[in-house]
C-alpha positions in Angstrom: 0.0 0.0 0.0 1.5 3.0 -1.2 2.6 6.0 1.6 2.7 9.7 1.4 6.5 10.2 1.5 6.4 14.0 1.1 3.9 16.8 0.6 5.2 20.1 -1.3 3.7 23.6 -2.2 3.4 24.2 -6.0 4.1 27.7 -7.0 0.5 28.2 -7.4 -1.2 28.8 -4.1 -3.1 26.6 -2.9 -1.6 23.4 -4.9 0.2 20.9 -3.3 2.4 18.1 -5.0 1.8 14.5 -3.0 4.9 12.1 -3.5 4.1 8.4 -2.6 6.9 6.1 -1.7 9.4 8.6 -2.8 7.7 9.5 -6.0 5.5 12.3 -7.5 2.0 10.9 -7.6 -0.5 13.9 -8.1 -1.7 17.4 -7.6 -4.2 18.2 -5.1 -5.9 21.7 -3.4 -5.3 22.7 -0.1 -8.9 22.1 0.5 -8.4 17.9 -0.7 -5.6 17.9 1.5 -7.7 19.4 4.5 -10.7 17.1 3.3 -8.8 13.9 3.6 -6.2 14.7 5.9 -3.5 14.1 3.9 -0.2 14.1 5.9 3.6 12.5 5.2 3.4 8.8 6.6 -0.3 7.9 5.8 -1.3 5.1 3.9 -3.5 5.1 0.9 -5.3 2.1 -1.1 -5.8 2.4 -4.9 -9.6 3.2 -3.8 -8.7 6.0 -2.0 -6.4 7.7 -4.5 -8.9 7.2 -7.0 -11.3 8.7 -4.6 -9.3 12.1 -3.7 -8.3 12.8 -7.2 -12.4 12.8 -8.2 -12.9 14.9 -5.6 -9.8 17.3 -5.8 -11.3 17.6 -10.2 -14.3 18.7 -8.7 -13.4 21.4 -6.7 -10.7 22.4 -9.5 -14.0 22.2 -11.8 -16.2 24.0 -9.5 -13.6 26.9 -8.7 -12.6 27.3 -12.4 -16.2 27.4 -13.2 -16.7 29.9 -10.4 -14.6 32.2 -11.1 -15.4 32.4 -14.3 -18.7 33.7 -13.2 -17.5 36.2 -11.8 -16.8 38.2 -14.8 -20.5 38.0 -16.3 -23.3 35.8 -16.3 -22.6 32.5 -18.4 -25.3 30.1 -19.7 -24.7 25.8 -19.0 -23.0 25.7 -22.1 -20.5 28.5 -22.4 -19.4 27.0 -18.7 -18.9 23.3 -19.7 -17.0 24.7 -22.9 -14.7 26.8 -20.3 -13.9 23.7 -18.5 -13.4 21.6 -21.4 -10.8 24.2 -22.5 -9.1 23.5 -18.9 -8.9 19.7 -19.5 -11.6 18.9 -17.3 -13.2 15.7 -17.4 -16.7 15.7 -18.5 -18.0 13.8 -15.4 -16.4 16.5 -13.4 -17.6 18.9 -15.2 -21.4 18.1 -15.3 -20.8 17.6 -11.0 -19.3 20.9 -11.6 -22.5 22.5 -13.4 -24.8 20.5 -10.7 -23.1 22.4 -7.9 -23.5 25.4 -9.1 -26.7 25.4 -10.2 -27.7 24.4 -6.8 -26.2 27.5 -5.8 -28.5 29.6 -7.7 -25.1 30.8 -9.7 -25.9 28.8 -12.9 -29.5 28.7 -14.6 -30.5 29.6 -18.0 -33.7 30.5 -17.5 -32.5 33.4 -16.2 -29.4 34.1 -18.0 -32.0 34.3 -20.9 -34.2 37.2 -18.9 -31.0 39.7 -18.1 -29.6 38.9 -21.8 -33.3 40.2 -23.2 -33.7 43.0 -20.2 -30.1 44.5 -21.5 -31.3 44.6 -24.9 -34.2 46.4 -24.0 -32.5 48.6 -22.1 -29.5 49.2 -24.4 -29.4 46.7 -27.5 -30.0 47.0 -31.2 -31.3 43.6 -31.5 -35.4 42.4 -32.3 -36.4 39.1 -31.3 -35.2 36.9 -33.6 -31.5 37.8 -33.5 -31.5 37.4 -29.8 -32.8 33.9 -30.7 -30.6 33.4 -32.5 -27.5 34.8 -30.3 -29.0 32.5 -27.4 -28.7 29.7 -29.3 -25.3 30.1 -29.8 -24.8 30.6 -26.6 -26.0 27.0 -26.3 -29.1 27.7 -24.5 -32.2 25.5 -25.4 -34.2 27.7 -27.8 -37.4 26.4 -26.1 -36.1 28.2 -23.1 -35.6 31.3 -25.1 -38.9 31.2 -26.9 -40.9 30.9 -23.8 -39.0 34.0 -22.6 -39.1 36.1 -25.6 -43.1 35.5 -25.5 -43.2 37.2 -22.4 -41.9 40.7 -24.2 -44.3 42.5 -25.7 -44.8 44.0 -28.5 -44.6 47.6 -27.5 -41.4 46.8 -25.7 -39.7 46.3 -28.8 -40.0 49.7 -30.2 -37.7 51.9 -28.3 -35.1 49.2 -29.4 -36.1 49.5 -33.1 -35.8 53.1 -32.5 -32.3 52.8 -31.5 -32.0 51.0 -35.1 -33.2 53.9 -37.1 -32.0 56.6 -35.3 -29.1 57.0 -37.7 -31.9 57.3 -40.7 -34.1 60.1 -39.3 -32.4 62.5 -40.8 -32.7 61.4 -44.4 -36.3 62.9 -44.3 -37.0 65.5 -46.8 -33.8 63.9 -48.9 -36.1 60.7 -49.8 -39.7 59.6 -50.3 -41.4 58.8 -47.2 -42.8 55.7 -48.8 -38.9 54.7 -49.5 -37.9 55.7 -46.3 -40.1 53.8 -44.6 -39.3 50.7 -46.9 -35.0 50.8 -46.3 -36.2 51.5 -42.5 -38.0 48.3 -42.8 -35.5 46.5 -44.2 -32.7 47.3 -41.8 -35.5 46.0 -38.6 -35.5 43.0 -40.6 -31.8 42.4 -40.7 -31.6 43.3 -36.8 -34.4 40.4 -36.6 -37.6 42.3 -35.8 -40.4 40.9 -36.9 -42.7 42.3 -40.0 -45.5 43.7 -37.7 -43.3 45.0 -35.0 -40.9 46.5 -37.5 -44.1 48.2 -38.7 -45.3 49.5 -35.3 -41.8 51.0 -34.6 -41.5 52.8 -37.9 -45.6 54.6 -36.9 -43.5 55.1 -34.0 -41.3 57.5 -36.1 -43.8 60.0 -36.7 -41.7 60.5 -40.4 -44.6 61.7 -42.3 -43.0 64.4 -44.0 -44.9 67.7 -45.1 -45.5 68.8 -48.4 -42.6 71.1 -48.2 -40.1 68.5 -47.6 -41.9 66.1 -49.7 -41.0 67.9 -52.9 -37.6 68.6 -51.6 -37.4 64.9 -51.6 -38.7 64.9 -55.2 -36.4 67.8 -56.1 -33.3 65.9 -55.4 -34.2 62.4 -56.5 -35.3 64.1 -59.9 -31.8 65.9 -60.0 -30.4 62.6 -59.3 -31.7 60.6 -61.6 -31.8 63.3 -64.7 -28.4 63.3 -63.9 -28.1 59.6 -64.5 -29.8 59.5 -67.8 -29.3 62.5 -69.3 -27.8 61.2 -72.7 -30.3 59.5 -73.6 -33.1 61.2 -75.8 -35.5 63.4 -74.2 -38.7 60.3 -75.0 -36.2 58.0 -73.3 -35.1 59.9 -70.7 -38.5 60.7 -69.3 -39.7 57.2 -69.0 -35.7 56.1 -67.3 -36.4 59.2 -64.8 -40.0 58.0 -64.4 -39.1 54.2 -63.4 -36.4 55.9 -61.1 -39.1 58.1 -59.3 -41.7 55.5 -59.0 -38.8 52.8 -57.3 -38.2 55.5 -55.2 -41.3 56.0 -53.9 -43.0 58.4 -54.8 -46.5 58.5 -56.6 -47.4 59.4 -60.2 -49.0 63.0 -59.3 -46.1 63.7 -57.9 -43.1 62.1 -61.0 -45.7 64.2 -63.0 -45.7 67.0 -61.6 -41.4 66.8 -61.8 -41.8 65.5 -65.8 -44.1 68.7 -66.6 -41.9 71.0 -65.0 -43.7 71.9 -62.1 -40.9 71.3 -59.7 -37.8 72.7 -61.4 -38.0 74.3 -65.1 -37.1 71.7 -67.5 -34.7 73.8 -69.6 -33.0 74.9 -66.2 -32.2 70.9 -64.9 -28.9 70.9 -66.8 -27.8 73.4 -64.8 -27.7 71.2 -61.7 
């Protein structure tokens, strides 16, 4: 039966190095050495070694996992991934996850609720991309659908707001009904949903007046007889009118631009 012949300190505090019959054995934490009393001149059977080295994994696993928390809240997944990383075993890991979940440190469920209440608060992200960040985060997406439910609708727009904020500012330069398409589009690529992207943009209050309405007109008008002015003036007028109308803006009002009413047609190639 093998014999603790010496017990040294590691450079790392709180590690010791156990030496059985002369020979380094294995690592252990002060707390595994307080735990099973581990002092020069005791015996241990296989049993017991095998028994004090599951436990000292643990309470690496566990303290690892621990501190790791300490820097942000982590879902089941992102911790067993840090442990694998650390050459944990996966049995000590899962004890690891048990512990701490016990512990009220560790639960997805509400990982899932501060991840959506931060977004509200702060993010740029509709419901759908959060879904899809969760699940990358290795959380079940049941779990986050049940959650994400529990927003509602009129939550989201402040949010969706944050999204546009950087497009207000293009009223009066393009069509409302244009604007309010691209605004749609970019909700859509930040995962809002169609409805909700549609209540935040009513949120906007971007209907434009007739003054900066035909300021829009004005310059999209410049813009695109600038684009097609070599072609002949039949030509030209139907290019400018697709232009317009993809833009936005109705046929009173490409009309009104075609007939002159906007800017003199003789004084355009001026611009």
């Amino acid at each position: 039966m093998p014999i603790i012949s010496k017990i040294s300190a590691q450079k790392k505090p709180g590690r010791y190095n156990i030496f059985l019959d002369g020979k380094y054995a294995f690592s252990v934490s002060e707390q595994t050495v307080a735990k099973f009393v581990l002092l020069k001149g005791r015996k241990l059977t296989d049993e017991k070694i095998t028994e004090i080295k599951h436990y000292d994994d643990g309470a690496r696993a566990t303290d690892l996992a621990a501190r790791y928390l300490n820097y942000q809240p982590r879902t089941i997944f992102e911790i067993l991934q840090y442990l694998k990383k650390h050459h944990i075993s996966d049995g000590s890991a899962n004890d690891a996850v048990e512990e701490l979940k016990k512990m009220g440190y560790l639960d997805d469920h509400k990982y899932v609720q501060l991840f959506i209440k931060n977004d509200l608060r702060v993010g740029t992200d509709g419901s759908r991309s959060l879904q899809r960040k969760l699940t990358q985060k290795g959380v079940d997406p049941e779990i986050s659908q049940v959650e994400l439910e529990n927003v509602a609708d009129e939550d989201w727009v402040s949010v969706g707001q944050r999204v546009l904020k950087s497009m207000a500012h293009k009223v009066g330069k393009l069509s409302e009904r244009e604007l309010k398409r691209k605004m749609k589009t970019k909700l859509l690529t930040h995962g809002f949903d169609s409805n909700v992207s549609d209540m935040i943009i009513e949120a906007m209050d971007l209907h434009a007046d007739e003054d900066e309405q035909m300021e829009a007109l004005k310059k999209q008008g410049i813009k695109a007889y600038k684009r097609f002015r070599r072609f002949d003036d039949r030509k030209r007028k139907s290019k400018i009118r697709n232009y317009l109308f993809t833009h936005g803006f109705s046929s009173s009002e490409i009309n009104a631009f075609l007939d002159g009413d906007i800017i003199p047609l003789d004084e355009l190639s001026e611009y």
